[in-house]
N, C-alpha and C positions, 0 to 999 in steps of 0.2 A: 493778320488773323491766323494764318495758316502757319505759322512762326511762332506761335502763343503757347505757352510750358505749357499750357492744358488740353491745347487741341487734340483731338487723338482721332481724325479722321473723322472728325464729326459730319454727316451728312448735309446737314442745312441749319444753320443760325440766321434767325429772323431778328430784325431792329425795327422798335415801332415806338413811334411817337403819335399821340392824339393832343393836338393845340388847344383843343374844347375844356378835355378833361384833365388834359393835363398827365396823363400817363405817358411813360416810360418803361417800355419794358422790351424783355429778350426773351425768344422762343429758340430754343435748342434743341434736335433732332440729332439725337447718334448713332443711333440705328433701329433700321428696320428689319433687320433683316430675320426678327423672328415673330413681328406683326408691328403694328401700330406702336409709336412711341409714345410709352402712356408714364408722365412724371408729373409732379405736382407742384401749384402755386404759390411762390416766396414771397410776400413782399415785404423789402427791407429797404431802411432808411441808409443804403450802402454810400461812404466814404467817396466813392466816386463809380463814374463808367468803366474803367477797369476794374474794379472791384468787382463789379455786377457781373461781368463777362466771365472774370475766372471762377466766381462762384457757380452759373447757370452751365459752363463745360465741365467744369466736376462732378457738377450733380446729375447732371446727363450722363455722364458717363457712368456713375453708379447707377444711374436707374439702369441701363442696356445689363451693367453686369448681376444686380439686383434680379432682374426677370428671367435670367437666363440662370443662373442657380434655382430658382422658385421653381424652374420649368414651368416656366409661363409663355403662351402664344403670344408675346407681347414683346415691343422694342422699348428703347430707353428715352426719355426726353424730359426736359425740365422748363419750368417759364420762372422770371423772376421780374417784380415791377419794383421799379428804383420809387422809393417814397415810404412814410412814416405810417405804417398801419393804423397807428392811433391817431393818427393829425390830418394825412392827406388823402385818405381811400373814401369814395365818394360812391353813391350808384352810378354817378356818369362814368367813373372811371370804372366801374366794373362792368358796365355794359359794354365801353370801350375794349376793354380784355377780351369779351363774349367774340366779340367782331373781329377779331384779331387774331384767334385762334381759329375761328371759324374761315378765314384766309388760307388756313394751311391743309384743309377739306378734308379732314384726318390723318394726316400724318400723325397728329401728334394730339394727345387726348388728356385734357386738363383734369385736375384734382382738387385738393384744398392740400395745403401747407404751411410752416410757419408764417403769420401775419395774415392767413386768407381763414374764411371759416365757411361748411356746409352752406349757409345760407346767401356768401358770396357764390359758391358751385351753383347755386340754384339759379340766381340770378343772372348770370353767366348763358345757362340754359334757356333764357327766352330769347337769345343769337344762335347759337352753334347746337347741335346735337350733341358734339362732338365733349361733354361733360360725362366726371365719372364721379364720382365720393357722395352722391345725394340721392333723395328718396324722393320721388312724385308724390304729393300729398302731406312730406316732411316726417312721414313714421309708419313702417311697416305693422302687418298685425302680431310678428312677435316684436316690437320696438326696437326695431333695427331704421337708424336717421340715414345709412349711409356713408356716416363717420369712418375713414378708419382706424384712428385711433388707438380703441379697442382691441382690435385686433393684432396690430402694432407692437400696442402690448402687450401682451398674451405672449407674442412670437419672441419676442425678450424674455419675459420668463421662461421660456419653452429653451430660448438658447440659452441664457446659463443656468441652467441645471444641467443639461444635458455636457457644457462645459466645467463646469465644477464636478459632476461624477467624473468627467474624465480626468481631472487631475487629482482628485482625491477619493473616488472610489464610494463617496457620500452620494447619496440619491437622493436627495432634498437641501434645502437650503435655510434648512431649522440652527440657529446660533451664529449662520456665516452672519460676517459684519460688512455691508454691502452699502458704500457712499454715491447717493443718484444724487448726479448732478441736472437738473433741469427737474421743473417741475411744471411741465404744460399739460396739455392731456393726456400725452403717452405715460411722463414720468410720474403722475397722479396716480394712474393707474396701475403702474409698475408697483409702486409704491404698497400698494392696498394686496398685490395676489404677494409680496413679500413677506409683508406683514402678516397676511393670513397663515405661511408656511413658516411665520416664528424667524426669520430673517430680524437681524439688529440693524438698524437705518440711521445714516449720516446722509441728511439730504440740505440745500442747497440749490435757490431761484435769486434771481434778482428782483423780485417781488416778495416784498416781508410778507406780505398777507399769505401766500402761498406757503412759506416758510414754516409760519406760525400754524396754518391747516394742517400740515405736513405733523408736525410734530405733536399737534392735539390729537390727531386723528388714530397716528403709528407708532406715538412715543417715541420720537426719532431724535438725535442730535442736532438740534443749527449748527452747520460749518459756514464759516466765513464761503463767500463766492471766489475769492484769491487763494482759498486753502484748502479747498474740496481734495485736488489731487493730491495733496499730499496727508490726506487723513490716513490713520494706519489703522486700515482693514481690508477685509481679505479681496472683495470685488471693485475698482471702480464703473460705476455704469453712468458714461456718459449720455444725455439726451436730449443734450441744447442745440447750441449751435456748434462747427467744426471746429477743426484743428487746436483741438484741446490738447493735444498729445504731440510736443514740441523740442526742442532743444534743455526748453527751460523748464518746462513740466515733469518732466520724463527721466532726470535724477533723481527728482523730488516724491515720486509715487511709491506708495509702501505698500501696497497692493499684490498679489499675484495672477491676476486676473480681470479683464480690459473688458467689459459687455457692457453695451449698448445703444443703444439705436439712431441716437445723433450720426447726422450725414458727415463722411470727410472728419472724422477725429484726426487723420493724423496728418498736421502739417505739411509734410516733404515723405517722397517713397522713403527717402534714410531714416526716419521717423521711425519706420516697423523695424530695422535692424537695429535701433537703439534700444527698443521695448524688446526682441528678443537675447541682445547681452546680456539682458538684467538679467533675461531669467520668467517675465511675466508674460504669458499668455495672451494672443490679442487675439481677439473672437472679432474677424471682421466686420465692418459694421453694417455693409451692404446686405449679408450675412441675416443677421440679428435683426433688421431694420424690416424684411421682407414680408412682414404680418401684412401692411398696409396694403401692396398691393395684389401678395394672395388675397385679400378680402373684398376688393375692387374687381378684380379677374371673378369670382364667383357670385356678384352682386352683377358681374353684364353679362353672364349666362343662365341665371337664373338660381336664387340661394336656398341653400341644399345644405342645414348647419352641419349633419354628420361627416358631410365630404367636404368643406369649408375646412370645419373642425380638424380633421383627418391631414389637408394639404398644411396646417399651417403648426401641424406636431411636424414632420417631415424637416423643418425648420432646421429641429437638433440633431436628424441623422444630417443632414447637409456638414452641416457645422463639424459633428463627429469625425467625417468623411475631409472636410479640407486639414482639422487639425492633425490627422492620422498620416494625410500624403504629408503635411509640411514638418513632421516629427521626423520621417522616413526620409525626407530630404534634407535634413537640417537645414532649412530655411523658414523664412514669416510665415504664417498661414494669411499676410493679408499677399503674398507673393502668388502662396497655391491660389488662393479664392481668383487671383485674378485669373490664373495661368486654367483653370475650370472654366471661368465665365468665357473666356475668350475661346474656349473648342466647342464648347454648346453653342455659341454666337457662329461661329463658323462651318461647323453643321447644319446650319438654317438655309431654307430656300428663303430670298429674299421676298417681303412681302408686296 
């Protein structure tokens, strides 16, 4: 464990098996040391138990550096349950999950993420307190579910604008030609505040029917799922799953400019000094991704849209702020974003 390319001092990794339901999952805690480790629930049909492991230390370790860019009183942590969201997730097995984080007496504060949804968090909560992404009652009185999504999204389009004026001076993203890859609910939504701003859309799910919505909706291009990265336009914005941005991807992109909000785009650290020979811009993704849990952090002390609103613009001076040191340094900005997260993280009294 402690020997493991992704370990990075993690605090406590939990292994939990329930025989009943059949679950399998991993709870990872990287730190607290600027509140509660609050990351969200994956389930995926992963290849194996290492798989699962070096997925739930990566993504822990983005949430710690995610919250501490956000400037959030919060730490980082992730859970992930090995199994087919479509085939194997049951309510025994998510009441199991309830029970299992509820072990960890808050350390560590559950979400909804890929393969989980709101009404698993809800479920969740008749074990633990210890849930965040849901709404008592299932819909506020301005229609706010607790989703965050939305807001997710929002913070993506908030960072690249703010990264597209910075490389070209334009303050909107009326004719950029912008290829989202993923179409879940963040990339849906990306997709819709794009299209409103006159953005030209090459989008890409592995779901034809999303596909086909995509491009009824936005006039968008269908790209092949194999040839997304190498569409020749000016943004790619990743929103699926990781390590899209590889050995092998990463000659191939005709892009200038890297945003969006999928966790771990980029394969291997050497990854970002490949994306910076080119030449293309990489807008970290911890960065760009941190809508979700500004919007979580103001939904558990009570939601206040103008100050919500307000922390999750903030997004693009962040962004502004890592691109400007790592221009000045000639180095990656995903180099600076880290070499930030890690002095705000170290500044913290431990919580």
């Amino acid at each position: 464990m402690f020997d493991h390319p992704e370990f990075d001092a993690h605090e406590e990794i939990v292994f939990h098996h329930d025989a009943a339901s059949g679950l399998r999952a991993i709870i990872a805690v990287h730190s607290t040391a600027l509140g509660p480790a609050l990351g969200g629930c994956r389930m995926v049909d992963y290849a194996d138990a290492a798989a699962a492991l070096t997925d739930v230390l990566r993504l822990s370790r983005g949430m710690s550096y995610k919250a501490a860019l956000a400037e959030l009183p919060q730490g980082g942590g992730k859970s992930v349950i090995w199994g087919d969201p479509h085939h194997d997730k049951t309510d025994a097995l998510i009441d199991a999950m309830g029970r299992f984080v509820q072990r960890l007496e808050g350390r560590y504060l559950i979400a909804e993420d890929s393969g989980t949804t709101v009404a698993d968090m809800q479920r969740m909560a008749a074990f633990t307190p210890y849930v965040t992404g849901w709404t008592p009652g299932g819909v506020t009185a301005d229609g706010r579910t607790g989703d965050p999504s939305p807001a997710t999204a929002y913070g993506t389009w908030v960072a690249m604008r703010a990264a597209w004026q910075r490389l070209t001076g334009q303050a909107d993203l009326r004719n950029v030609r912008v290829a989202v890859q993923g179409l879940g609910s963040v990339g849906m939504r990306l997709c819709q505040r794009l299209h409103d701003e006159g953005a030209r859309l090459a989008v890409t799910d592995t779901r034809p029917a999303r596909v086909d919505e995509a491009v009824r909706r936005f006039d968008a291009q269908a790209v092949n799922v194999d040839a997304i990265h190498a569409a020749p336009v000016d943004i790619l914005s990743p929103n699926a799953l990781g390590a899209v941005l590889n050995v092998t991807t990463i000659p191939a992109l005709q892009c200038k400019l890297v945003c969006g909000a999928a966790n771990n785009q980029l394969a291997t650290p050497d990854d970002a000094n490949r994306l910076l020979a080119r030449g293309i811009t990489f807008a970290p993704d911890y960065v760009v991704s941190a809508g979700g849990i500004i919007d979580i952090h103001h939904q558990r002390i009570g939601y206040d849209t103008a100050a919500a609103t307000a922390h999750l613009d903030r997004i693009g001076v962040t962004l502004n702020q890592v691109l400007q040191r790592a221009a000045q340094q000639g180095v990656s900005p995903a180099v600076v974003a880290d070499q930030m997260a890690r002095e705000q993280i170290a500044r913290g009294a431990h919580y």
